[in-house]
C-alpha positions as CSV (number, residue, x, y, z in Angstrom):
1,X,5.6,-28.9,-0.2
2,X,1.9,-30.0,-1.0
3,X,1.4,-29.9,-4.6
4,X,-1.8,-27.7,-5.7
5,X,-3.6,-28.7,-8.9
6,X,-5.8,-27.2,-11.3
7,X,-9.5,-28.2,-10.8
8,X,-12.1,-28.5,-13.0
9,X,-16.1,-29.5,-13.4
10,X,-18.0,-31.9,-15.8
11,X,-21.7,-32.1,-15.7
12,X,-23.0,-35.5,-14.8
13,X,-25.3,-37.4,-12.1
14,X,-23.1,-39.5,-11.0
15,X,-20.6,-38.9,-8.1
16,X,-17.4,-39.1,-9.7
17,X,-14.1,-37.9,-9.4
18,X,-10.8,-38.3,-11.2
19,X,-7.8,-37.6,-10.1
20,X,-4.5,-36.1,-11.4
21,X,-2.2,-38.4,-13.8
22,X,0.6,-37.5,-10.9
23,X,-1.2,-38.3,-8.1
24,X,-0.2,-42.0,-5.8
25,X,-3.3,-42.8,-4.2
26,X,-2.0,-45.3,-1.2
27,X,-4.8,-47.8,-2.1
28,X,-8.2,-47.3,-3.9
29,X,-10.7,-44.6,-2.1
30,X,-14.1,-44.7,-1.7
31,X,-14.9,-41.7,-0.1
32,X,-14.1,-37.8,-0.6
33,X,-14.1,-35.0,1.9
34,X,-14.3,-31.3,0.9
35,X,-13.9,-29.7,4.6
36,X,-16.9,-31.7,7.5
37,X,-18.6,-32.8,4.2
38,X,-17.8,-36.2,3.1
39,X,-19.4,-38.0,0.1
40,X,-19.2,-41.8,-1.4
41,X,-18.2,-41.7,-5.2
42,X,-16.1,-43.6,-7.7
43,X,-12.3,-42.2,-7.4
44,X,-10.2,-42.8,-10.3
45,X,-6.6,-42.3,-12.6
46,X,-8.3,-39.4,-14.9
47,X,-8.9,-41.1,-17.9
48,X,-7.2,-39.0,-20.5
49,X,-3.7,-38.6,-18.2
50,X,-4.4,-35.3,-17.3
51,X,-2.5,-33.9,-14.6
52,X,-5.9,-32.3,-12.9
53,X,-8.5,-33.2,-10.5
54,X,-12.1,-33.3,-12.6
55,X,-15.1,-33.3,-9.9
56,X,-18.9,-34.1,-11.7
57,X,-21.2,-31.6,-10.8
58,X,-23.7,-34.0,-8.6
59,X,-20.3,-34.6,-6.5
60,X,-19.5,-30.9,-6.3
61,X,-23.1,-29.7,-5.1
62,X,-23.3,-32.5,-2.5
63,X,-19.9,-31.3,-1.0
64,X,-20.6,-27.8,-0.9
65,X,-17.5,-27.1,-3.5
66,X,-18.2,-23.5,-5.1
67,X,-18.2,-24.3,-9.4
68,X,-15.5,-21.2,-9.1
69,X,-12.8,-23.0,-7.6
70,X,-10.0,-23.0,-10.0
71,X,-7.2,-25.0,-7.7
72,X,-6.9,-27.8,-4.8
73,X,-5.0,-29.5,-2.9
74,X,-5.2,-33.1,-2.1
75,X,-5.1,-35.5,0.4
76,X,-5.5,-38.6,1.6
77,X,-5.5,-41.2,3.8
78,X,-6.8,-45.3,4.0
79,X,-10.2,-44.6,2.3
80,X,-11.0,-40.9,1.6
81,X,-9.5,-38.2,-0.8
82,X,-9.6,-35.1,1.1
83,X,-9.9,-31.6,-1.4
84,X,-8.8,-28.1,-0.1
85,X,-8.5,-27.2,2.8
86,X,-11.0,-25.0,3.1
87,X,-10.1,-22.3,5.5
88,X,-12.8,-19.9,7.2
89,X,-11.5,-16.6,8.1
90,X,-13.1,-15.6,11.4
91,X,-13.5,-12.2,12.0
92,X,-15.9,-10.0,13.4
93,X,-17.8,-6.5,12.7
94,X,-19.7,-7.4,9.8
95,X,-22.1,-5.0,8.2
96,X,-25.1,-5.3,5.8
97,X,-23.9,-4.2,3.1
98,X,-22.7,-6.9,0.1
99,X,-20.1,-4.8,-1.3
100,X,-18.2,-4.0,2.2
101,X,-19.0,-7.2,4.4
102,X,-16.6,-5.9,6.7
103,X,-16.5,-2.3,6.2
104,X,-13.1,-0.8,5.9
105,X,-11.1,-3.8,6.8
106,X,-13.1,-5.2,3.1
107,X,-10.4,-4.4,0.8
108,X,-7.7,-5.8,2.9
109,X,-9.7,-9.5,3.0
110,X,-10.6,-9.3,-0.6
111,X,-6.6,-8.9,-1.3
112,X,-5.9,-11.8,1.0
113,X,-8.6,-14.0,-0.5
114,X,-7.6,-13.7,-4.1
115,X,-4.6,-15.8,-3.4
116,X,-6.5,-18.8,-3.3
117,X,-5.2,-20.3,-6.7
118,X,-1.8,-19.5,-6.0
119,X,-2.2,-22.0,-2.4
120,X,-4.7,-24.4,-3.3
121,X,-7.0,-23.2,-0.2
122,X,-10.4,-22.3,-0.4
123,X,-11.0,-19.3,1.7
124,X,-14.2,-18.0,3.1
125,X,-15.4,-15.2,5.7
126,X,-17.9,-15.6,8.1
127,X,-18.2,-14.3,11.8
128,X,-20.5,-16.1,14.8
129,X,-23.6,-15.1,13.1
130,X,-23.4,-17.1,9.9
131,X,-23.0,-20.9,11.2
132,X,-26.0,-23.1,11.3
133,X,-24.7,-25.5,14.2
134,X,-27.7,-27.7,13.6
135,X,-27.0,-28.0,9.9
136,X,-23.2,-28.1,10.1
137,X,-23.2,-25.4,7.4
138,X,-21.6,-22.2,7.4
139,X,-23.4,-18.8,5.3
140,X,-19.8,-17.5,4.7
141,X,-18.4,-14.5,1.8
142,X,-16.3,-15.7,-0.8
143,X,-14.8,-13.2,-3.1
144,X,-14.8,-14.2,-6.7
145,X,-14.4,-11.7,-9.8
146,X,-13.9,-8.6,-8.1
147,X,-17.4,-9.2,-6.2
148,X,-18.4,-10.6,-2.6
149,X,-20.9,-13.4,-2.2
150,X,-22.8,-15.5,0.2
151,X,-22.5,-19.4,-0.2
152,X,-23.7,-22.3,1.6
153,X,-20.5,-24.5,2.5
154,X,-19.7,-27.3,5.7
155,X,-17.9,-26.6,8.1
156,X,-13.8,-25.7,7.2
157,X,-11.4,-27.9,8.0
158,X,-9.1,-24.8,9.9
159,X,-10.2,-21.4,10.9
160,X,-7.9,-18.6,10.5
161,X,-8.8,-16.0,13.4
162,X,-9.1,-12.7,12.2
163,X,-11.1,-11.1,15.1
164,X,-10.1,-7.7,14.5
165,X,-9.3,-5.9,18.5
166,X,-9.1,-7.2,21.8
167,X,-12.5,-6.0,23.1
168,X,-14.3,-8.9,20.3
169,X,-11.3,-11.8,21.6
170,X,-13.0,-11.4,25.0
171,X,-16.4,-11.3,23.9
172,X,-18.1,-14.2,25.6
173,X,-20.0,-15.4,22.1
174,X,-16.9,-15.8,20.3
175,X,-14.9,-17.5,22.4
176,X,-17.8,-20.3,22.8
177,X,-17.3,-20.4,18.7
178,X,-14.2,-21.0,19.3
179,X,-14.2,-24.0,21.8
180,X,-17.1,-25.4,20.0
181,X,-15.5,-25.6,17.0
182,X,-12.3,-27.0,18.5
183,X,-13.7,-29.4,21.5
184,X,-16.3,-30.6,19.4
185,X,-15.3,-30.5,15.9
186,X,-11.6,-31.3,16.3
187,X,-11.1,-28.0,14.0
188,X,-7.5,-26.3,14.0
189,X,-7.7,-22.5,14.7
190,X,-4.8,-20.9,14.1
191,X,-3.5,-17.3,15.3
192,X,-6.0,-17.1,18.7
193,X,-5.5,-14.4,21.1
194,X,-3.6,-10.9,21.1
195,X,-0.3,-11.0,22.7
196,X,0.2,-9.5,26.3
197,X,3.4,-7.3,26.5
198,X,4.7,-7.8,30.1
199,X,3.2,-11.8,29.9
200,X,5.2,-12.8,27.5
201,X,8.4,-10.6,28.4
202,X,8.0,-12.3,31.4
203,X,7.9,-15.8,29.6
204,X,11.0,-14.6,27.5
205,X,13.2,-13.1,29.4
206,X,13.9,-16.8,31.3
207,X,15.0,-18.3,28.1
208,X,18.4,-17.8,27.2
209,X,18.1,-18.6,23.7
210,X,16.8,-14.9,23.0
211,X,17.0,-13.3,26.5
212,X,19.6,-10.8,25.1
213,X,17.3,-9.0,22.9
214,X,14.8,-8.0,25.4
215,X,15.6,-4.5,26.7
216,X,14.4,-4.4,30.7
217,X,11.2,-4.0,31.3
218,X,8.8,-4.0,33.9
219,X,4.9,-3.8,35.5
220,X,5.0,-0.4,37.3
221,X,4.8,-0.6,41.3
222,X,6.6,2.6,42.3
223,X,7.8,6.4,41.0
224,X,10.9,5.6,42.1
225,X,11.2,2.5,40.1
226,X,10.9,4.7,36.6
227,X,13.6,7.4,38.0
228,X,15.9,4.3,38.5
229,X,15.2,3.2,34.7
230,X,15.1,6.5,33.5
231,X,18.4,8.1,34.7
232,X,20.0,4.9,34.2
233,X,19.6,4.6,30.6
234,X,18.4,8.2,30.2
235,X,15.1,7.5,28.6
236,X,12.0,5.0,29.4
237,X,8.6,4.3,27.6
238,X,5.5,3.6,29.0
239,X,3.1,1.3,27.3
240,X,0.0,-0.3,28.7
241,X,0.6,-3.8,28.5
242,X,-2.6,-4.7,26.2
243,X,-2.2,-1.5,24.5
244,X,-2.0,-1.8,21.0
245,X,-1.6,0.5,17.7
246,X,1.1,2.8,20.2
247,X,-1.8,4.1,21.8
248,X,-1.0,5.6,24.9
249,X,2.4,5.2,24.5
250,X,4.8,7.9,26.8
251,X,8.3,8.5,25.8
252,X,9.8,9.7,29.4
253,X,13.4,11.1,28.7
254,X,15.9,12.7,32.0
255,X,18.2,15.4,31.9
256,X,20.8,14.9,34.2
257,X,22.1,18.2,34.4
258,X,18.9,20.1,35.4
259,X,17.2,16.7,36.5
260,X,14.1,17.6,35.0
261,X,12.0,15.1,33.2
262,X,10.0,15.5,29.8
263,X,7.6,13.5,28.5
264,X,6.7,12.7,24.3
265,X,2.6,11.5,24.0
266,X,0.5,12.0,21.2
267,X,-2.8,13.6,21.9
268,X,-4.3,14.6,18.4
269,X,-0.7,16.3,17.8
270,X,3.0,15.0,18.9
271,X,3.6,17.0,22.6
272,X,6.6,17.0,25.1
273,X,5.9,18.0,28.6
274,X,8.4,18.9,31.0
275,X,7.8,17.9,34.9
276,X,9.9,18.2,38.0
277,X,9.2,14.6,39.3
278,X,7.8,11.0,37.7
279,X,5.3,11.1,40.8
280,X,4.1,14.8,39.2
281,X,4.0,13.3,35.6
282,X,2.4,10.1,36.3
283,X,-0.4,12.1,38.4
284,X,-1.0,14.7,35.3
285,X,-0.9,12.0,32.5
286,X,-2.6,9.1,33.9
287,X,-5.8,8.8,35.7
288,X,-8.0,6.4,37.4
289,X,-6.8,2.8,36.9
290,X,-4.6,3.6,33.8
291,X,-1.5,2.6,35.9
292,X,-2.8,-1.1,36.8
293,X,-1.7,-2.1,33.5
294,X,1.1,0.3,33.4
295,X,4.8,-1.4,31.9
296,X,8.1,0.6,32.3
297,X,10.4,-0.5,29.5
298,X,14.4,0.4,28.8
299,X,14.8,3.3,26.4
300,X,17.4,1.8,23.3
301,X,19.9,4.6,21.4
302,X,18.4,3.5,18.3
303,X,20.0,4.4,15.0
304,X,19.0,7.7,13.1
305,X,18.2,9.0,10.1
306,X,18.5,12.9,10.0
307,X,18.4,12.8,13.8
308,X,15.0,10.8,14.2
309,X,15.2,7.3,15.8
310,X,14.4,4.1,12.9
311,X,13.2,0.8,14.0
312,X,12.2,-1.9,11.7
313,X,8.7,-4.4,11.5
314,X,9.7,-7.6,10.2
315,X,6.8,-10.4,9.3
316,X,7.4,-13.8,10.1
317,X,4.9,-16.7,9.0
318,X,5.0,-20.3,8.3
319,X,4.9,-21.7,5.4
320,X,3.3,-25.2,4.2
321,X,5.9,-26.9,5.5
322,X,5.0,-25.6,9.2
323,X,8.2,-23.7,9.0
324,X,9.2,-20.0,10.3
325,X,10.2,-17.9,6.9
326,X,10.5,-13.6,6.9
327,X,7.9,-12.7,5.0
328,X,8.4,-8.8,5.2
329,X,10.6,-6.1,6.7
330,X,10.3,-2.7,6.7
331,X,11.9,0.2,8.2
332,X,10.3,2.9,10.7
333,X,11.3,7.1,11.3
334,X,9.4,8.5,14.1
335,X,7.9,12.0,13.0
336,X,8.9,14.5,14.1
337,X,8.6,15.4,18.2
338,X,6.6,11.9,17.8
339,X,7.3,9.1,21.0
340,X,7.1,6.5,19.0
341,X,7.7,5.6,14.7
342,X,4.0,4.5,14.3
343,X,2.5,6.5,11.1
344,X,0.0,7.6,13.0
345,X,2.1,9.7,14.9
346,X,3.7,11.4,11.8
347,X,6.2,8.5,11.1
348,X,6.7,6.9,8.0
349,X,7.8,3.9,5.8
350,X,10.9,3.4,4.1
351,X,12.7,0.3,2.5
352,X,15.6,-1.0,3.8
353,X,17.5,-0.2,0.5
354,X,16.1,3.5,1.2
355,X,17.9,3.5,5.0
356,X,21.2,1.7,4.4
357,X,21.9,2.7,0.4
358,X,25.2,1.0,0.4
359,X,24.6,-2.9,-0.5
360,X,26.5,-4.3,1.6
361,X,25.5,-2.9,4.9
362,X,22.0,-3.3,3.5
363,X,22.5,-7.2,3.6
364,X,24.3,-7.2,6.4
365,X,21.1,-5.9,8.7
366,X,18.9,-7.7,7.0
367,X,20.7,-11.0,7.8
368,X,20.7,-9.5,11.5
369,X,17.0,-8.6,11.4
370,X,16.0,-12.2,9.5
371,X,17.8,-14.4,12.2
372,X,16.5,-12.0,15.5
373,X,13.2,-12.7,14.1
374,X,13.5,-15.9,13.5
375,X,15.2,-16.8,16.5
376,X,12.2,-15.4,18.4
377,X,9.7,-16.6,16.3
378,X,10.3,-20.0,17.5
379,X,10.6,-19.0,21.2
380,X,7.3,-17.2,21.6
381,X,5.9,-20.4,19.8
382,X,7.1,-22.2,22.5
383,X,5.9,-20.2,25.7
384,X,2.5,-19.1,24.1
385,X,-1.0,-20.8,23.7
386,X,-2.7,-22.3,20.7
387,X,-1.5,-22.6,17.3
388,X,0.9,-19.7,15.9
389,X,1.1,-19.2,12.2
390,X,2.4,-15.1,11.7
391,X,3.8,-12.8,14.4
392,X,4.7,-8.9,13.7
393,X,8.0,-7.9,15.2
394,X,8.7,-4.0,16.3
395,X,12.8,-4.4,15.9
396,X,15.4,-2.2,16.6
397,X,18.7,-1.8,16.0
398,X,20.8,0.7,18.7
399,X,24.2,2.7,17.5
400,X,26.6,-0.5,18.3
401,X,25.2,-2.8,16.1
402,X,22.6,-4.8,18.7
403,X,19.1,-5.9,17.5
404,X,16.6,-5.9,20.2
405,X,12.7,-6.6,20.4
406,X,10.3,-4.2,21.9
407,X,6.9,-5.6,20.9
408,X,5.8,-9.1,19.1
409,X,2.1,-9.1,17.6
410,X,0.1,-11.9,17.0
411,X,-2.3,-9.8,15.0
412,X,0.1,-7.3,13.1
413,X,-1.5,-4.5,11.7
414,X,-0.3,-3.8,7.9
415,X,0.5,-0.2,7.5
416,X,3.5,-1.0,6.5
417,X,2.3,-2.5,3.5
418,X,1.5,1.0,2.5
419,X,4.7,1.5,1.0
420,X,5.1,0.5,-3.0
421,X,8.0,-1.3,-3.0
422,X,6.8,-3.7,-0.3
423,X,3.6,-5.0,-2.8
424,X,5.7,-8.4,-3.1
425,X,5.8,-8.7,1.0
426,X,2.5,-7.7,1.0
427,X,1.2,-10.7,-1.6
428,X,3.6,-13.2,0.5
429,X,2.1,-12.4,4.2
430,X,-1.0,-13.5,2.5
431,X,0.1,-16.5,0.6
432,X,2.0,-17.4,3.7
433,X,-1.0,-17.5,6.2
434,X,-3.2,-19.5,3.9
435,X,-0.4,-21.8,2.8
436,X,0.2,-22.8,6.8
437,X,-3.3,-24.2,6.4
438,X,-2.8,-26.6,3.9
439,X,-0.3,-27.9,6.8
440,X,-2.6,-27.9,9.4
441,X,-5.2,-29.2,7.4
442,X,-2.6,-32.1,6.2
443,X,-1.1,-32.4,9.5
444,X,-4.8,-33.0,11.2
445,X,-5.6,-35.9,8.7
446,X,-2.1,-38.1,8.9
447,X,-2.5,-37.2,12.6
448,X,-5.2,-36.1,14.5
449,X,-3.8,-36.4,17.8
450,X,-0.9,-35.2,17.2
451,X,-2.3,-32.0,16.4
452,X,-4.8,-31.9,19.1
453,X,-1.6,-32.4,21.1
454,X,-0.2,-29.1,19.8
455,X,-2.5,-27.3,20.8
């Protein structure tokens, strides 16, 4: 683990800087780096053995460090101490108002950003409209003291992508950012791209390590291809397969005796629809091109609580190390008459100490839910693009005991987090995803190419 120190400022015209008392430079430094900025200046032991890193104030203003910076880490390699990483959080939907840069989604940054002395990252916000290619300067929000501001800093050395729906991923502007800053600037961005449902079942499903936790599922080519699915395992769902948030998610469920269908949706209130034929329901609920997309996947006999079906979300992100750790789980009841257990459709949040009271069988799910998790975590980082550092997992467990996966997210919403006894979950998805870029940030400076190999 990289060791974070306490950082401090003296006021002087020199560029200086001493390092901590614990610190084993490999060989004496001439240079330092706070993220594209790099500076000559006279590194040395700190001269009263303290264990923190002391920056003068002429060598803090020519690097573009903010004077509120409380910890760092540090780097290094042949000639340069590196300090940070700083880590811009790219987002999009910026307002101009100060105190709600990003309207709503403000208070959820600002939570995330006040973590920074319990990393050693320095975290900023910014979108396409605040970087000054020509300068190599970025006019990002930092949140210090409860208030938002707008600072002058270089260029970071990761970016966190935070762009908030897939109609802003696609957006031709940001995806030059994007390949700008990584073709030209070498810069690691982490978490790109939302997650296609029947893609990457389709990527899944061939490896064996996790292959029996993906219920069947398909794109939809005939009527008769649902009736198969749906009197097989006597219910099907419907999801578009870059639909996110459960929107426009149909819960198709057969009666065998009077081979009748009926169909759960939300439309501004949980419905169920009965029709005499999937050719008849498909033609009422869908129209125009709303079937291109269309994915039929295998209904699961999930466990209940007071009759309505639970599912679970469980967090994974990696940690400083690079590693996979379960950062949160939570459990899901659908509402009731609801398709699906999203809160928007009348579900709601529970502990898993609140659905599985007994200790014991409490564990023993958890363990299950940690390792499924887990286990998939490392296979979607295998058959997916870029650089994954957090997925969200929609879990479930069915009446024998079997977990399966019905969605992965690369962008995880955090309604879950709603819930007061997951605060701690809360504070560690947040650590977490700043933490994994103090290893990205250490992993780009022992080596470069390795990363760019990653990627």
């Amino acid at each position: 683990m990289r060791v974070r120190y306490h950082c401090e400022f003296f006021d002087s015209d020199e560029l200086k800087i001493y390092y901590p008392r614990n610190f084993k430079p490999k060989e004496e430094h001439s240079y330092v780096s706070f993220g594209s900025n790099v500076a000559e200046a006279e590194c040395s032991r700190h001269p009263n053995g303290r264990n923190v890193i002391s920056i003068s104030s002429s060598l803090a203003k020519m690097l573009g460090i903010p004077r509120f910076v409380s910890n760092l880490c540090l780097f290094q390699d042949d000639e340069t101490l590196y300090l940070g990483p700083l880590v811009g959080i790219f987002t999009s939907g910026f307002t101009p108002y100060q105190l709600l840069p990003v309207g709503e989604r403000t208070k959820n940054f600002a939570k995330q950003m006040s973590v920074q002395t319990s990393v050693g990252a320095v975290p900023f916000l910014f979108g396409e409209k605040h970087i000054h290619w020509e300068k190599g300067m970025i006019h990002g929000y930092f949140y210090h003291d409860q208030t938002w501001k707008q600072m002058n800093v270089p260029f970071p050395n990761v970016v966190y992508d935070r762009l908030p729906n897939r109609l802003s991923e696609k957006h031709p502007s940001f995806q030059k950012v994007k390949e700008r800053m990584e073709n030209d600037y070498l810069i690691p961005w982490y978490n790109p791209g939302f997650f296609n449902k029947l893609e990457l079942h389709e990527r899944l499903c061939n490896d064996g390590r996790i292959e029996h936790y993906l219920p069947e599922t398909h794109p939809f080519t005939s009527f008769s291809e649902i009736e198969r699915m749906a009197k097989n395992y006597g219910h099907v769902y419907l999801k578009q397969a870059d639909g996110s948030n459960g929107r426009k998610i149909r819960h198709v469920l057969y009666d065998s005796v009077s081979e009748d269908f009926y169909c759960r949706f939300f439309d501004r209130q949980n419905r169920l629809y009965k029709f005499h034929s999937i050719e008849a329901l498909i033609h009422q609920l869908y129209k125009g091109r709303e079937t291109e997309k269309l994915i039929i996947q295998q209904g699961i006999r999930l466990i209940r609580i007071n009759k309505r079906p639970v599912d679970f979300r469980v967090h994974v992100n990696k940690d400083d190390s690079g590693q996979w750790r379960v950062s949160a789980i939570a459990a899901k009841i659908a509402g009731k008459g609801s398709p699906t257990t999203h809160i928007r459709f009348e579900g709601s949040v529970h502990s898993l100490e609140e659905i599985f009271p007994d200790e014991q069988e409490c564990e023993h799910h958890r363990s299950k839910l940690k390792q499924a998790a887990l286990d998939l975590a490392g296979a979607v980082e295998d058959h997916v693009g870029g650089i994954v550092g957090e997925i969200g997992f929609d879990l479930g467990i069915d009446q024998e005991g079997k977990v399966w996966m019905f969605e992965a997210n690369s962008k995880p919403g955090r309604q879950i987090f709603s819930h007061p006894g997951l605060k701690e979950s809360d504070l560690l998805t947040h650590k977490l995803a700043l933490a994994f870029a103090v290893h990205l940030t250490e992993t780009t400076i022992d080596s470069p190419q390795l990363l760019w190999e990653m990627q």
